[in-house]
Every structure is written in C-alpha cells, then in structure tokens.
C-alpha positions as CSV (number, residue, x, y, z in Angstrom):
1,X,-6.6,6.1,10.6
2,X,-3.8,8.1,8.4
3,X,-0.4,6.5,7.9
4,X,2.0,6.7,10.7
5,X,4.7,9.7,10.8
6,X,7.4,7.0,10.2
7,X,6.1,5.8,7.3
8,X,5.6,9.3,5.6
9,X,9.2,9.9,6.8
10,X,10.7,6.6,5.1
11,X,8.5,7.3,1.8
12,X,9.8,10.5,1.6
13,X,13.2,8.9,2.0
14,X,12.4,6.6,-1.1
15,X,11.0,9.2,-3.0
16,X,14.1,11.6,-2.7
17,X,16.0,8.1,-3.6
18,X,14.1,8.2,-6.9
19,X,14.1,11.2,-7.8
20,X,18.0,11.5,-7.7
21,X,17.9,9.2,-10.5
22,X,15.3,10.9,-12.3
23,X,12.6,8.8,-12.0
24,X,9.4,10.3,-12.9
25,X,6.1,10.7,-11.9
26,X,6.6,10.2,-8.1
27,X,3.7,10.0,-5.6
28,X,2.7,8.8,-2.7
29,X,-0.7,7.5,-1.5
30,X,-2.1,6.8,2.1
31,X,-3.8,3.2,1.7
32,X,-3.6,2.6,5.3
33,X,-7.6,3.3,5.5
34,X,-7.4,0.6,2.5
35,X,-5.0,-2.1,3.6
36,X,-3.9,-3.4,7.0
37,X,-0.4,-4.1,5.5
38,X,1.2,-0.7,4.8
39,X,0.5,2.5,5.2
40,X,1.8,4.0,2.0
41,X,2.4,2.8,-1.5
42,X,5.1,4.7,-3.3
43,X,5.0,4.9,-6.9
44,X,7.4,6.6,-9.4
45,X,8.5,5.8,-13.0
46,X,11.7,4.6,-15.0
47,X,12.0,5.1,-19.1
48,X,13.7,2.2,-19.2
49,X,14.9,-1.2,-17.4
50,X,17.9,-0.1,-16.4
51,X,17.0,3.0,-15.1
52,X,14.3,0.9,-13.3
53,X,16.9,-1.4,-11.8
54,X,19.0,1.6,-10.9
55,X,16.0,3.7,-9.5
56,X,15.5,0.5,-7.0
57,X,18.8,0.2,-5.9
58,X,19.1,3.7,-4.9
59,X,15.7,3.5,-3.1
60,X,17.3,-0.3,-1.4
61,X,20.1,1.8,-0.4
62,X,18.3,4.9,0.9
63,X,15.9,2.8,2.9
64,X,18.8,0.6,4.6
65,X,20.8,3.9,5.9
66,X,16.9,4.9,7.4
67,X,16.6,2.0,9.4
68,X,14.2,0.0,7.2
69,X,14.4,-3.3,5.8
70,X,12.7,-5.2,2.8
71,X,10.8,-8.0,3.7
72,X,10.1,-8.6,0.2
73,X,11.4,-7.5,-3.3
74,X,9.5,-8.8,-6.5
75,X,9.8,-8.1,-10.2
76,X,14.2,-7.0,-10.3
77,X,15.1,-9.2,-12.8
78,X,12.6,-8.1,-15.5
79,X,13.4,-4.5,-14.0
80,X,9.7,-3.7,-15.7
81,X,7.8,-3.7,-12.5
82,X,9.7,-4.3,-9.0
83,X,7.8,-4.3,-5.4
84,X,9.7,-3.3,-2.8
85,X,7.9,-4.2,0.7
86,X,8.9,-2.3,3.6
87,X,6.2,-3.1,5.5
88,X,4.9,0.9,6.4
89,X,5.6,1.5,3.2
90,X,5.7,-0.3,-0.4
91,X,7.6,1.2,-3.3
92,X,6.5,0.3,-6.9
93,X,9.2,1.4,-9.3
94,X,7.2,0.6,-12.9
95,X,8.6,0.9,-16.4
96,X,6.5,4.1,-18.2
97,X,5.1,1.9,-20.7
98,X,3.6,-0.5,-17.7
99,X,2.4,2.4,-15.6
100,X,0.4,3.6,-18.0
101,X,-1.3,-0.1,-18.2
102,X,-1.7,-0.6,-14.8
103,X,-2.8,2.6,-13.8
104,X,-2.1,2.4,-10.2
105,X,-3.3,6.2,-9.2
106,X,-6.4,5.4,-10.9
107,X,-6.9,2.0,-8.9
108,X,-6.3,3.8,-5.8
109,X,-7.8,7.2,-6.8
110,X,-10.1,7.3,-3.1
111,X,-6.7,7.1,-1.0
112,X,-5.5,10.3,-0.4
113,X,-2.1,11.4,-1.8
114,X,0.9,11.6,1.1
115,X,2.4,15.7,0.1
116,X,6.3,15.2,-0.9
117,X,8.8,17.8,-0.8
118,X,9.1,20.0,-3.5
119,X,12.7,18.5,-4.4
120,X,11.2,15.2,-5.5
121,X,8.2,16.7,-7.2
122,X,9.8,18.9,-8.9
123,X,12.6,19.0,-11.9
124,X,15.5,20.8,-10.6
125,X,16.1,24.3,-11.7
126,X,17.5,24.8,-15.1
127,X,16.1,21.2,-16.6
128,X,14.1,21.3,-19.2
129,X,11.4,19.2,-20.3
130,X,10.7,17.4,-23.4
C-alpha cells in the first residue's frame, strides 16, 4: 500500500507552505506501509523559534484553504518541535538544532521518500547559500 493521491497532494501543499518561508530541509516520507495513521510525514526545518512558529502558521493556513483540518497540533508554544496531524498527512516543523537530535530521516530511513516539486526543494534562483 503507497500513500493516497490526496495525501501526496495536501503534503505537497504543506511543503510549498514551508518553503515560502524558507524553511529548510523539506521532505516527505510514505509511512503508510509503516503506520495505519497517516500516510505521509512531512518534515522541514526552521533556524529559529520564530521562524518555526511562522513556518507552522503558514503550513495551518495552506492546509485550511485545501480542505484539510488539524485534528491535532502539539509543541507551538516552545516553537522547537510542533506536530501538526492532518490525519493523511503529519507535518513536523523542527528547530535545526532538534532535527539534527532526533534524526527523523534516519528513524524512518526504510519508508520511501514522497518526490516534491522542484520549487520546494529547491532555493530559488539567484539565492545564495551560506
């Protein structure tokens, strides 16, 4: 079993969300042969807590306007790690520094990774990176 069309749609919605505000490090990984609760986790990457807080906002936003709803949000007010459970699909916006710790990709290394358009895996033309 693969993750449902409508959930690669709406974590492609998130991950657009995201990388508007520059979040890094976007993927997506099909854990629906993993978990019978989603379908796809989402994971991207703030340098900061604000940025963190704004990243999920924008993603809260994005989602809404496609249709979905959370059914559960954890972590905002530390803005380090938040959970955002959209049932197909769960976004983890995680603070650099706590990515890096928890090393989701490498916990979930056997799921295979959902492709994203090359607008929200790539930096925009002109940007430079550090």
């Amino acid at each position: 079993m693969t993750a449902t069309e409508r959930a690669v749609e709406l974590a492609v919605v998130a991950a657009r969300a995201a990388s508007n505000l520059k979040a890094d490090e976007i993927i997506a990984l099909d854990v629906s042969e993993q978990l019978v609760l989603t379908d796809v986790f989402l994971i991207a990457s703030g340098t900061n807590e604000r940025q963190v807080s704004a990243i999920v906002d924008a993603v809260e936003e994005a989602m809404f306007k496609a249709g979905a709803k959370p059914i559960r949000r954890e972590g905002k007010s530390e803005g380090r790690w938040v959970l955002l459970d959209f049932g197909e699909v769960v976004v983890h916006v995680q603070h650099a520094e706590d990515r890096v710790y928890y090393a989701l990709e490498r916990l979930w290394k056997d799921c295979p990774v959902v492709p994203l358009p090359a607008d929200v895996t790539e930096p925009p033309a002109g940007a430079t990176e550090a």
